[in-house]
C-alpha positions in Angstrom: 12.5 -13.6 -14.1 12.9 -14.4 -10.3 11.4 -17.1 -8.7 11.1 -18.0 -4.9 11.4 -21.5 -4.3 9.9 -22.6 -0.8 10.6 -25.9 0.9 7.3 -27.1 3.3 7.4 -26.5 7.0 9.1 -24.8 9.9 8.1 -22.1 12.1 9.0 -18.4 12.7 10.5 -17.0 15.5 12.4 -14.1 16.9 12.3 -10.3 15.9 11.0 -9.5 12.7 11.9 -5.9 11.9 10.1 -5.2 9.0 11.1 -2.4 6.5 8.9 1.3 6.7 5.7 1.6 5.7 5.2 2.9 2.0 2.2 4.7 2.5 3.6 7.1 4.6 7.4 7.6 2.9 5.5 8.5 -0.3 3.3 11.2 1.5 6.4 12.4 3.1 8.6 12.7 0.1 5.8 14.3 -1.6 5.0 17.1 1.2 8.8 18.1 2.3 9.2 18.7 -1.6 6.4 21.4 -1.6 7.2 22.9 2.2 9.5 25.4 2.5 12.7 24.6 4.8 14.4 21.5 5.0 13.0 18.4 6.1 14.0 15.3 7.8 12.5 11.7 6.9 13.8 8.3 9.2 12.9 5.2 8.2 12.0 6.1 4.7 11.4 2.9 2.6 13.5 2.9 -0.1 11.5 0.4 -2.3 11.1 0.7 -5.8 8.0 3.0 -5.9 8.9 5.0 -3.0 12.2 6.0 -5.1 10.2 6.4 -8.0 8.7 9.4 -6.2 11.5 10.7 -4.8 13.5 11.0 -8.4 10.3 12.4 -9.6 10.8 15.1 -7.3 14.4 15.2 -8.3 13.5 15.6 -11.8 11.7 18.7 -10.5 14.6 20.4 -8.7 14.4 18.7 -5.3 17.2 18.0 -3.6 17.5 15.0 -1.6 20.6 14.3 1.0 21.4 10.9 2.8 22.5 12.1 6.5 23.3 8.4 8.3 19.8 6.6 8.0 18.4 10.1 7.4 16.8 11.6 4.4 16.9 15.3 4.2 14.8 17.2 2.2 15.3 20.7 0.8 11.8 21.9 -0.2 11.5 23.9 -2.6 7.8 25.7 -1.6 4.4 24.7 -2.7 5.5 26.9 -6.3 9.0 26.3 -6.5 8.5 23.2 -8.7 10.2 23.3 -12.1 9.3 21.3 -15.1 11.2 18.2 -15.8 13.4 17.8 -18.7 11.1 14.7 -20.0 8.4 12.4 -18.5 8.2 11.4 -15.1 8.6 7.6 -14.8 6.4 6.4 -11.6 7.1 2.9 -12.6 4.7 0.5 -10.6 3.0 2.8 -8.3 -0.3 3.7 -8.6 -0.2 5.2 -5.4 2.6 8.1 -6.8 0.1 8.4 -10.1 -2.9 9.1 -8.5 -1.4 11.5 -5.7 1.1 13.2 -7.9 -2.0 13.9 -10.5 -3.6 16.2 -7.9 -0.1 17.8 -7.5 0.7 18.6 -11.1 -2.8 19.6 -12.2 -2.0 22.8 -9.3 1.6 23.2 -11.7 2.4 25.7 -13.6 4.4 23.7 -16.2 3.4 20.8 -18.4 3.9 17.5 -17.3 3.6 13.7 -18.5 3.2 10.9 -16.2 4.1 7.7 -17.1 4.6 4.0 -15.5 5.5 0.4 -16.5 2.9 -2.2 -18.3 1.2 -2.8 -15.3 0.5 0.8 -13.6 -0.5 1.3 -17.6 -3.6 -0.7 -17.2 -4.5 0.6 -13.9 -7.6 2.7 -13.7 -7.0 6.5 -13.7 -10.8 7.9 -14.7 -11.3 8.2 -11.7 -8.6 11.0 -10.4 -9.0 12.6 -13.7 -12.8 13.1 -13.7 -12.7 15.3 -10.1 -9.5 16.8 -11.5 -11.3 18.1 -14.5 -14.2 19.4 -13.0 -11.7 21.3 -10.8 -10.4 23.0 -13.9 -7.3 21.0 -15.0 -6.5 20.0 -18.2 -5.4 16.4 -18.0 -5.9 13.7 -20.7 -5.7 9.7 -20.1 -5.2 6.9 -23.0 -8.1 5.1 -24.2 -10.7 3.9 -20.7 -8.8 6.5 -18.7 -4.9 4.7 -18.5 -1.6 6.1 -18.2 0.3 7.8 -19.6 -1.3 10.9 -18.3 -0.8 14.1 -19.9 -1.6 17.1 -17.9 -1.5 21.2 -18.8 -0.1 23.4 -16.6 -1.0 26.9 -15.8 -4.9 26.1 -15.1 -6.7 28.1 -12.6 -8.4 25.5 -10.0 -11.1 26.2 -8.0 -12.3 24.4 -4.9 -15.4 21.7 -5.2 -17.6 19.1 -3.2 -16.9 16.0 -4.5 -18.1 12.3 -3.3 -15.6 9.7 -4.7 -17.6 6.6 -6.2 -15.6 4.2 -4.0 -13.8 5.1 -0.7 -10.4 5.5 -1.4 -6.9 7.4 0.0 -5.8 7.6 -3.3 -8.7 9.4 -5.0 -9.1 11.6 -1.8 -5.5 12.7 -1.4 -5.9 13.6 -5.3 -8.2 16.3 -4.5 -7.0 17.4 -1.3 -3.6 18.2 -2.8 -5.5 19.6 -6.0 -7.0 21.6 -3.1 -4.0 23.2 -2.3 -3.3 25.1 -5.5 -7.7 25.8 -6.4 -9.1 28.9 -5.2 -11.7 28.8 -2.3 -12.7 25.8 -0.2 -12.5 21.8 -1.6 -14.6 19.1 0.5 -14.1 15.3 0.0 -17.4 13.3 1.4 -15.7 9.7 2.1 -18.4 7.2 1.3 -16.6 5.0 3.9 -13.9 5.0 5.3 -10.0 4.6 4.2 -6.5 5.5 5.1 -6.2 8.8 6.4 -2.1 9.5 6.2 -2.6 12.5 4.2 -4.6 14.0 6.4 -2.1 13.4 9.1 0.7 15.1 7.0 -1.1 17.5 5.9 -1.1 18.8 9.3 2.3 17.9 10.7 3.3 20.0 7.7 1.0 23.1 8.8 -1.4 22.8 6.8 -4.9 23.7 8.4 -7.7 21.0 7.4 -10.8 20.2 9.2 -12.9 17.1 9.3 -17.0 17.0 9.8 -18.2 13.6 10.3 -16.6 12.2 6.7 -16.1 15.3 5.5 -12.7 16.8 5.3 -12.4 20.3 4.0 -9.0 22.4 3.0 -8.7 26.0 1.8 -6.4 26.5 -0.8 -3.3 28.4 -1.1 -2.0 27.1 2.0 1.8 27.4 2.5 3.7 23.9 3.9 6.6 24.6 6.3 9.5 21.8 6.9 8.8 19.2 9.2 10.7 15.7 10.3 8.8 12.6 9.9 9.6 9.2 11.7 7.8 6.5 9.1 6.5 3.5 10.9 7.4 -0.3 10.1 4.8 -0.7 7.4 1.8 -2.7 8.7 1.2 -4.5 5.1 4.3 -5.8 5.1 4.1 -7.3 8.4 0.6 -8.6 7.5 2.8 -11.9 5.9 4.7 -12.6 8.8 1.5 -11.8 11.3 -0.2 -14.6 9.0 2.8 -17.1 8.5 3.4 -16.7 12.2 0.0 -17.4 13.2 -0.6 -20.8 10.9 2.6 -22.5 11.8 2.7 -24.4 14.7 5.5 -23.4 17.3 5.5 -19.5 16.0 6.4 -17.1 18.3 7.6 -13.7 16.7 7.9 -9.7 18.0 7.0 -7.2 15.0 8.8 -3.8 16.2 7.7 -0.4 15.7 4.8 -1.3 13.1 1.8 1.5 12.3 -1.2 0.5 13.6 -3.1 3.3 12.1 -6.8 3.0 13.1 -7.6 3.3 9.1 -5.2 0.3 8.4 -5.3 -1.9 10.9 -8.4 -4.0 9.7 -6.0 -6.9 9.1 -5.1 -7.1 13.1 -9.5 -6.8 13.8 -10.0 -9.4 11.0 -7.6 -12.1 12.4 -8.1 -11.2 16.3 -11.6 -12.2 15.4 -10.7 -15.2 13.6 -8.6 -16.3 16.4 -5.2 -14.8 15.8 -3.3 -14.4 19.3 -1.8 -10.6 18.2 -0.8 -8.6 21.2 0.2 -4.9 21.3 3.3 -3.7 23.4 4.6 -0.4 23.8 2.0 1.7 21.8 3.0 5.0 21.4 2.4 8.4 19.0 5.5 8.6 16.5 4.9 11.5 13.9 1.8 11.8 14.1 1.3 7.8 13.7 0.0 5.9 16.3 2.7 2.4 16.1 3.4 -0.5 18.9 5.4 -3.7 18.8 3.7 -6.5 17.5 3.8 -9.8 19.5 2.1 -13.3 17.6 2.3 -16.4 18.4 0.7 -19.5 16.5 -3.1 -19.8 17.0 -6.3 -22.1 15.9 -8.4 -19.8 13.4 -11.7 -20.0 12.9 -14.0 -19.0 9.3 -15.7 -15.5 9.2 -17.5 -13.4 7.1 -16.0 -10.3 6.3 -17.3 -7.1 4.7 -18.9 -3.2 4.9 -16.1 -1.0 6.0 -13.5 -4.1 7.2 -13.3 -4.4 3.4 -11.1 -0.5 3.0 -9.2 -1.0 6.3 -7.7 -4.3 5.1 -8.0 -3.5 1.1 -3.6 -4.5 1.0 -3.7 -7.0 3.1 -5.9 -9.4 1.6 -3.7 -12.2 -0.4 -2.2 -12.5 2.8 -5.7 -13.0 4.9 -6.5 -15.7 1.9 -3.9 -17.6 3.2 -5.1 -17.3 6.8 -8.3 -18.3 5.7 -7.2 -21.4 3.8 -5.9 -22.8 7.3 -8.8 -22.1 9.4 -11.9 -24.0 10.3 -15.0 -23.6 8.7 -15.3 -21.2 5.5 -14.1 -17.9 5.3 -16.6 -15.2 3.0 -15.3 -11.7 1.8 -17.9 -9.9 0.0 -17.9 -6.1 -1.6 -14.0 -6.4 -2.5 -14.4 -5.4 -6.3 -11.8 -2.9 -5.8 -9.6 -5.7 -5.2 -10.3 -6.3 -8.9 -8.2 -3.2 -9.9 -4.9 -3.8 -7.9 -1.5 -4.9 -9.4 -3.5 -7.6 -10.4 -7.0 -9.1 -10.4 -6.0 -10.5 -7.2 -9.4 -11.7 -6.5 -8.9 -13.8 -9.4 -5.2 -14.4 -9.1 -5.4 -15.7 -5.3 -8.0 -17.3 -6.4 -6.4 -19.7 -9.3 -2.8 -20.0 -7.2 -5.1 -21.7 -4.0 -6.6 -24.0 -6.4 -4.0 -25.0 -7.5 -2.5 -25.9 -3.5 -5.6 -27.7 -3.4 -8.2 -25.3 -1.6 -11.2 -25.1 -2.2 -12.2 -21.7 -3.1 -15.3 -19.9 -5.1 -15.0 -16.8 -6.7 -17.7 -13.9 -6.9 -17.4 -10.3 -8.9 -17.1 -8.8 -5.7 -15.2 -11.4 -3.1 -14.8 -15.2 -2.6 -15.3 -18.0 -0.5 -12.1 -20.2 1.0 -13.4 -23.3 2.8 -10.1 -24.0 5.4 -8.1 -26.9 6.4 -7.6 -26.3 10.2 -5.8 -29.7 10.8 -2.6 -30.5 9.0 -1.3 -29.2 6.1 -3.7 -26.9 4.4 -1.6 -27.0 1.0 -0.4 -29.3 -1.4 2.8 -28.4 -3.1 2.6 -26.6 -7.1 3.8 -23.6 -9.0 2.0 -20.4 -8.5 1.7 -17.1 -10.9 2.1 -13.9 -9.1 1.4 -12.2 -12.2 4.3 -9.3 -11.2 2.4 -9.0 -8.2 4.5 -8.6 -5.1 1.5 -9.1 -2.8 0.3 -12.2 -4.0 4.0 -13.5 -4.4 5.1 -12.7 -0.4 1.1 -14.2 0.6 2.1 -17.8 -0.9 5.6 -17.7 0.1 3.8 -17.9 3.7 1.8 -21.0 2.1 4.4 -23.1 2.3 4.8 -23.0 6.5 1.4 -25.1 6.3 2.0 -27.1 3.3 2.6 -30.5 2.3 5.1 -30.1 -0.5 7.5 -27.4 -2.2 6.0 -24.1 -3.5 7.5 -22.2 -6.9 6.4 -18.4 -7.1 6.9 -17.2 -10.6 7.5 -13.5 -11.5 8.8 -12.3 -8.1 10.5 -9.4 -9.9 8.0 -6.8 -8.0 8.4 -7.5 -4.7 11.1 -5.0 -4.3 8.5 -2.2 -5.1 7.6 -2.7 -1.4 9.8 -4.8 0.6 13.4 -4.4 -0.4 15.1 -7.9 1.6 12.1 -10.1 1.9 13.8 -13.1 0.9 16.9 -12.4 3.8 14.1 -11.3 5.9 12.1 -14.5 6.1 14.6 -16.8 5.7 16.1 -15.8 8.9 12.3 -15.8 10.3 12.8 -19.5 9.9 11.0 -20.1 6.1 12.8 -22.1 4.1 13.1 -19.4 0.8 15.4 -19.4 -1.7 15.3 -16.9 -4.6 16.6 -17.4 -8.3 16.8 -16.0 -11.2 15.3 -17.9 -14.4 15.1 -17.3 -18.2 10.8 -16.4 -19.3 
């Protein structure tokens, strides 16, 4: 088991250049498999789950070649998959589960998808209820879990479907189900959420059109190569924007970082608690909209935050917590359930780990309440349970800039799922981190 061990205090300075975003290096492993041609992906994160889609795709006769800090990508054409010699492992990442489902229903082989304990008890119901009444065959363990077993050789057919929650995951399910089902599929957002698929889809040729939140795409639709820059992922900058902005004497530059419009509802939420963020140098990379982020250490104030800020910052959340436990005033989030259904409760789990700093929190089925500690340190000292998630882990490692006395993070294992150096990272930031390795 690895544990972080923080000392209190310090500030962050200099330039932080975090690693890319795993949104996007997913997508664009994902795509460049199915295009024809060889493709060209810089600043690919190679985290845990991003590689767990890219061997994926190796299992299935992809080939994949390093070129300097270059990942080239010989696609093998939207039916030039071939059926993997056993199941496909997709470890921790929900995000390659749901998307790849879409992709294998339109296969026609058999295929088994399968992750570790925690994707295991991750909901899936609800990519393999659209799926199905698309016309794939695709069965889920008991309440709609992986492992999920899916028949190949189904003839799809386009639909209008209305996902029960806005989410990128379920709508990039059925728009690349969409690419393999005959006639036109339509995905009515209920609100709104990331819209990288979207954005790839097109970069790679494909043709899709958006009506207010509808987005329609005709299937059989051939992808052709393309090169993809991936942006400095904005999630994992969210920690250092935050750790930054509480401890006094931070002054920090964030290079190259997406600021999608769909994901930047951490910057809107923090500007309007306070937060002195400033953009440099924005500019259209692949498709992506990305500046340089500049932050320097700021007084926050309490807010309320929900309706459709709730999507737009649905990652960044353990990290705005933290914000919120430093600012004056209290700090609501309501109509978060989904944050229920993570790699953790994390409601729940931020929840217990800032009582136990000493915050006073309140917990609701959909949200909470954080009443903040503007003036000195906003955290005692204590030992905190990630629960193997690398979100809540990196959000109380930022903890201890504001706290009182040293912080030990349990179960840190997972943080290299989507930021590969952390610990390196922020220590030369200025927190004082450590990592070891300890027996259960």
């Amino acid at each position: 088991m690895r544990r972080f061990h923080l000392q209190p205090g310090a500030a962050l300075r200099g330039r932080v250049s975090v690693p890319g975003d795993k949104s996007v290096s997913h997508r664009a492993i994902m795509l460049s498999a199915i295009a024809s041609g060889r493709s060209r992906i810089t600043g690919f994160l190679e985290s845990a789950d991003c590689l767990a889609t890219l061997h994926a795709f190796e299992a299935m006769g992809v080939t994949f070649v390093r070129d300097g800090e270059a990942l080239e990508v010989d696609g093998v054409g939207r039916d030039g998959l071939h059926a993997p010699d056993g199941p496909l492992d997709l470890g921790n990442s929900g995000t390659s589960m749901r998307l790849m489902s879409g992709l294998m229903a339109g296969q026609r082989f058999d295929s088994r998808l399968v992750g570790d304990a925690s994707l295991s008890r991750r909901p899936m119901a609800r990519v393999i209820e659209p799926l199905t009444r698309m016309g794939a065959r695709i069965e889920g363990q008991e309440g709609g879990r992986a492992p999920l077993i899916i028949q190949g050789g189904q003839p799809l057919k386009g639909i209008d479907y209305t996902p029960p929650v806005a989410s990128a995951q379920i709508k990039s399910c059925v728009l690349l189900a969409g690419l393999y089902a005959d006639g036109v599929t339509r995905v009515t957002e209920p609100g709104v959420s990331r819209d990288h698929t979207e954005r790839m889809l097109s970069a790679f040729g494909v043709i899709i059109e958006r009506e207010a939140r509808t987005l329609s795409i005709v299937g059989g639709q051939a992808l052709q190569a393309a090169d993809v820059a991936v942006p400095a992922d904005l999630s994992s900058a969210a920690f250092f924007i935050v750790g930054a902005t509480i401890a006094e004497s931070s002054a920090i530059v964030l290079p190259g970082v997406g600021i999608n419009p769909t994901r930047r509802g951490v910057l809107d939420i923090l500007k309007r608690m306070g937060a002195d963020i400033r953009l440099h140098d924005e500019r259209i990379q692949a498709g992506e909209p990305v500046a340089d982020i500049e932050v320097r250490s700021a007084s926050l104030k309490g807010v309320d935050i929900g309706g459709d800020e709730v999507e737009l910052a649905i990652d960044e959340f353990p990290a705005i917590f933290i914000a919120a436990a430093c600012a004056e005033g209290t700090t609501r989030l309501t109509g978060a359930a989904e944050l229920r259904v993570k790699e953790s409760d994390r409601i729940a789990v931020m929840a217990d780990g800032l009582s136990r700093l000493g915050v006073d929190v309140n917990v609701a089925d959909d949200g909470l309440t954080i009443v903040g500690n503007a003036t000195g340190p906003a955290f005692g000292g204590a030992r905190i349970e990630s629960h193997d998630d690398h979100r809540i882990a990196m959000a109380f490692a930022m903890a201890a800039l504001r706290a009182s006395a040293p912080i030990e993070i349990d179960d840190c294992d997972f943080v290299d799922t989507s930021f590969p150096g952390f610990v390196a990272l922020a220590a030369e930031a200025g927190l004082q981190i450590r990592a070891s390795e300890v027996s259960e």
